[in-house]
N, C-alpha and C positions, 0 to 999 in steps of 0.2 A: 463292286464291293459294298455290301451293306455295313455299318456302326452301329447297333443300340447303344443312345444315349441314358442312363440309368444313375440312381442314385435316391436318396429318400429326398420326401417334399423340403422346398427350400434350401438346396444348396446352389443352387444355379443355374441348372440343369438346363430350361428351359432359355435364360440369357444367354448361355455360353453357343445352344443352338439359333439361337438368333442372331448372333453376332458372326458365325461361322459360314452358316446358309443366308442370310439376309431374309428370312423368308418368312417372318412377321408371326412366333409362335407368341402365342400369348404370355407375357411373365407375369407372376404376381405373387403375394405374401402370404396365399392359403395354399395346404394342401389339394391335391391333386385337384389344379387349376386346369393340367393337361391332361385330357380322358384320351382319347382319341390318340397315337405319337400320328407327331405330325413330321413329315417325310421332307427333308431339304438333299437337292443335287449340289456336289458341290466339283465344279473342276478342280482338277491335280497338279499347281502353278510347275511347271517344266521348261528352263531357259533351252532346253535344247528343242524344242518346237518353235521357241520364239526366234531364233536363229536361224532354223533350217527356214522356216518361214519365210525369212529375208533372202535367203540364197534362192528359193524357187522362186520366189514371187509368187505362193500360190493361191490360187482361190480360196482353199477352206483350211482351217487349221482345228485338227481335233483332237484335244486333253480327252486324257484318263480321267473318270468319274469316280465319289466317291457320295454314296447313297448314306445320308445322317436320319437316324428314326430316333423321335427327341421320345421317349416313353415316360409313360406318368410315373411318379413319386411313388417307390415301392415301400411300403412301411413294415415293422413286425406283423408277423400273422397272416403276410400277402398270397403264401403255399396254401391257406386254410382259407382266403379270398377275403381276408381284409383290406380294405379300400379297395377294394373292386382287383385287388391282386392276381389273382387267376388268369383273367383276364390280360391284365398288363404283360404276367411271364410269357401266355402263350406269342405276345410280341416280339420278347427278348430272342424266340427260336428264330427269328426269321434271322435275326442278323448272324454275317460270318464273326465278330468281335465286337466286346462290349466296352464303350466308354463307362467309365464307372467315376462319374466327379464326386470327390472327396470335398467339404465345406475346411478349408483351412482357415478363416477369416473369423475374424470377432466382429461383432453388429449386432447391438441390444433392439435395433431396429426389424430388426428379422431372426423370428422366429425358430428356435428350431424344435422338430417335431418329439425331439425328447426331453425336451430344456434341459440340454447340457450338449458343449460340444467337447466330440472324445473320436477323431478320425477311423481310428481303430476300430472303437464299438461301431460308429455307421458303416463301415467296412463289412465287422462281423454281420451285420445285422443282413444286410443285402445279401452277403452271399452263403449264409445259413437258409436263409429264404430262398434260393436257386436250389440249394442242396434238398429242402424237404422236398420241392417238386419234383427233382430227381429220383427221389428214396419210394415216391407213389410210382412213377415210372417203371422204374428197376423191380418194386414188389410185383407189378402186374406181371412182365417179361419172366421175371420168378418163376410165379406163378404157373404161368403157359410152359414153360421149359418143362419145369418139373413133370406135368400131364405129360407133356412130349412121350419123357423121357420112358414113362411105363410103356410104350411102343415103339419109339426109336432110340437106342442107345446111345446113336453114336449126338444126342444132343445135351451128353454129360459135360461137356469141354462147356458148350455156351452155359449148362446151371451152372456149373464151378466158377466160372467168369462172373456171373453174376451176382453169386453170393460175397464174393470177393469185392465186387466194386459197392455191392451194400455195406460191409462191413466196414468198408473203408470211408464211405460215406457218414454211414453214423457215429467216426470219429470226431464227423464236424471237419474234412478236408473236402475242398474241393477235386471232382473229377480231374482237372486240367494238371493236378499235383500228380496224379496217379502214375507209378511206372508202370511201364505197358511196354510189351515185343510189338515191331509192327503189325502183325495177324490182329494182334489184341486191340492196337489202335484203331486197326480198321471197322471193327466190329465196335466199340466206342464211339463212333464217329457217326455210323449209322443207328444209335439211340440218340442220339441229338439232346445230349445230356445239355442243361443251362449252365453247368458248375464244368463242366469240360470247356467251353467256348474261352478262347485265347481274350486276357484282359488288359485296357490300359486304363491306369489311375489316373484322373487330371483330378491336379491337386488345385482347388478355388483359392486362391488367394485375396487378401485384399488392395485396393490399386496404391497403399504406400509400398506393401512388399513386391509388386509387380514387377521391377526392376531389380530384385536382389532376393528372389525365392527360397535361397541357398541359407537364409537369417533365419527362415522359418524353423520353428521346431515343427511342428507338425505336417509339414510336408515334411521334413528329414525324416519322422518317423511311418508316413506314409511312404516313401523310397523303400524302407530297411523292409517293411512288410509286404511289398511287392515286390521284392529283390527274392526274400526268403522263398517267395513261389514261383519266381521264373516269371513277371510280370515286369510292363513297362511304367513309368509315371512319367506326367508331362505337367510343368506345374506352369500356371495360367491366372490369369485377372481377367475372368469374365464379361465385369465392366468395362476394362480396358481393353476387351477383345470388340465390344460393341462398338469404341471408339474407331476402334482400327479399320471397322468396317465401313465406316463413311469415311474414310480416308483415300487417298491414291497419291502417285504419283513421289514427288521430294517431299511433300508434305505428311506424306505416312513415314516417310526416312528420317524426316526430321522428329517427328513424332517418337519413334524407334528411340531416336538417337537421346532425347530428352529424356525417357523412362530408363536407358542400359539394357533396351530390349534388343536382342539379335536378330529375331524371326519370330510370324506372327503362332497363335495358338494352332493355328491351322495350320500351318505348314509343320508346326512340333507333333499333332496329331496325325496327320501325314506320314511323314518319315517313322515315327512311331508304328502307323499298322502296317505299312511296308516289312519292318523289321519284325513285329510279331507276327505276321500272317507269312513270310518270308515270300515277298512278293519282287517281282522287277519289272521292268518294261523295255520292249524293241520298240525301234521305230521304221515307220516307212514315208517316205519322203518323193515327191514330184511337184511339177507344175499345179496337177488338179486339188494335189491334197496332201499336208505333212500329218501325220496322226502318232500317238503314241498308244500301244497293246500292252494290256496289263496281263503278266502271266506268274506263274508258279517258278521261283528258282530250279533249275533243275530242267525244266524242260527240252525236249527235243526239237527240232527244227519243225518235222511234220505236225506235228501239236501244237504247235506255235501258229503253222499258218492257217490251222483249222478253225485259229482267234479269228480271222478274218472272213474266211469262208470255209463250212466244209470240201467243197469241194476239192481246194485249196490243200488239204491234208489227203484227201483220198487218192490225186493227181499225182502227190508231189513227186519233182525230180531232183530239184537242187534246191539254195538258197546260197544268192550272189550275196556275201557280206560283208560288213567294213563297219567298226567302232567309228562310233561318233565323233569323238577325239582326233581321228587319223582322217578322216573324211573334212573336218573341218580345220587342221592341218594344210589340207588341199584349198582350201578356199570354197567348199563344197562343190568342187569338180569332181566330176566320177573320172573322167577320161584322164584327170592327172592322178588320182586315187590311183586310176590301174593302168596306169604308167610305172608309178612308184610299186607295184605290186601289193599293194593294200589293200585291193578286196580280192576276200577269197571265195572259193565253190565251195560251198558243205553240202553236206550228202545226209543221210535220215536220222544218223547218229550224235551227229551235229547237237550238243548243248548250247541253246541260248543265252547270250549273256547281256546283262542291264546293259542299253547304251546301243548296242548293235544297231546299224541300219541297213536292213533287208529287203530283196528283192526278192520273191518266191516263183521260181518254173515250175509250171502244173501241166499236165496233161488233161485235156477237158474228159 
């Protein structure tokens, strides 16, 4: 799972990615400090690996990833290739969802690039700028449709579709707002629209509101306007995410505990793309190796095991299964698991569900 991190120069963008990935992007008080985004891995903290872990005893234990691309500072004009804008959007495509940090903080010390803060407007601003890229996009497809159409007819449905998501576009909404049948999503999905891609707001706070983000006005009005589009916000102290990061152990608990923090920004950001990408994870569990597979809600058993290997899906026969819950009920014994009749056989039709711990029989 890829995140573009995104936002205009100087709200934090670049700290909040250093604090998350530890992985030393450069921060500073001018615009687009960051040309390049610069790519942080981040494991996917999961007690139920650190558990199963201890019942195998096993060699390798392998977290779910989550791929952070910190992208430079998008400013007005960046569709038209202001500050090297062009550029930066063509990064935003790569990722599956966009961080989009909102500056909630006052600091006459840092700059902001419109000298005035207004969440809303740096909102508007970024994602007016997704949208004109979009609107050159959809003109070209337009375009080619149209030609189509004077020798194939039947590619009226895709012009009518796209005069419609133009139209709709130069209301100034974004794609991701757009009602669509699934045919129509699908076809949306495959223009790899910027203004389509699923969004979470992290709201920057500053570290006296970090424990009490709920006082803020401007995250609250940040919520109200991510709520309005079917978007998540996760509201954060950048600063205090940096801290977090050279922390471990009771000492980050204590930390927690002294701010009124519950959970770090990363794990709010976490659980956040889970719930907008509508994501969950199986696990598989032995001596050699406890792992967790990130997959699509909804999925089948065969699809699932094809996470791990095609062969794996092309094979399949069964899949021996037992929620994690019920498995460590057991003590993570399988043989008292299916004693108690808790794991059961599924067959191809089989929906996976978050938590599941799976065995998969293939035919080579």
């Amino acid at each position: 799972m890829k995140l573009g991190i995104v936002g205009l120069p100087n709200v934090g963008k670049s700290t909040l990615f250093n604090a998350i990935t530890k992985a030393g992007a450069e921060a500073a008080n001018y615009p687009f400090c960051t040309i390049e985004p610069n790519v942080g891995v981040v494991t996917v903290p999961d007690e139920r690996i650190d558990a199963l872990h201890k019942v195998y005893n096993s060699k390798k234990t392998v977290y779910t990833t989550i791929e952070f691309y910190d992208i430079a500072g998008l400013v007005k004009g960046a569709s038209r290739g202001e500050g090297l804008g062009n550029k930066f959007l063509g990064h935003i495509r790569e990722a599956a969802a966009i961080v989009h940090v909102v500056r909630c903080f006052e600091e006459s010390d840092v700059v902001h690039v419109d000298g005035r803060l207004d969440p809303l407007s740096d909102i508007e601003t970024i994602n007016l700028e997704l949208i004109f890229s979009d609107l050159e996009l959809i003109e070209r497809r337009l375009q080619k449709a149209q030609k189509g159409l004077k020798v194939d007819k039947s590619m009226a449905a895709e012009a009518e579709l796209l005069k419609r998501i133009k139209t709709y576009l130069e209301s100034g909404k974004p794609a991701r707002t757009m009602e669509l049948d699934d045919d129509e999503m699908e076809f949306v999905k495959s223009l790899e629209l910027l203004s389509s891609k699923p969004v979470i707001y992290a709201a920057n706070v500053s570290e006296e509101d970090a424990g009490n983000t709920d006082e803020n006005e401007m995250v609250r009005k940040t919520r109200e306007y991510a709520a309005s589009e079917g978007s998540d916000t996760v509201a954060l102290c950048a600063k205090v995410e940096a801290e977090i990061a050279e922390l471990e152990g009771e000492e980050k608990e204590l930390f927690f505990e002294e701010l009124g923090i519950k959970e770090s920004g990363l794990d709010k950001l976490v659980h956040a793309s889970y719930r907008l990408l509508d994501l969950i994870s199986f696990l598989t569990a032995g001596e050699p190796e406890v792992r967790a597979w990130t997959i699509k809600r909804g999925t089948k058993a065969p699809k699932a095991a094809g996470r791990i290997h095609t062969d794996f899906e092309k094979g399949f026969i069964r899949a021996e299964t037992i929620a994690y819950d019920k498995l460590m009920e057991c003590g993570g014994s399988l043989s008292a698991a299916r004693e108690k009749g808790f794991i059961r056989s599924e067959g191809k039709e089989y929906v996976v569900k978050d938590g599941d711990v799976i065995h998969f029989l293939f035919n080579v």
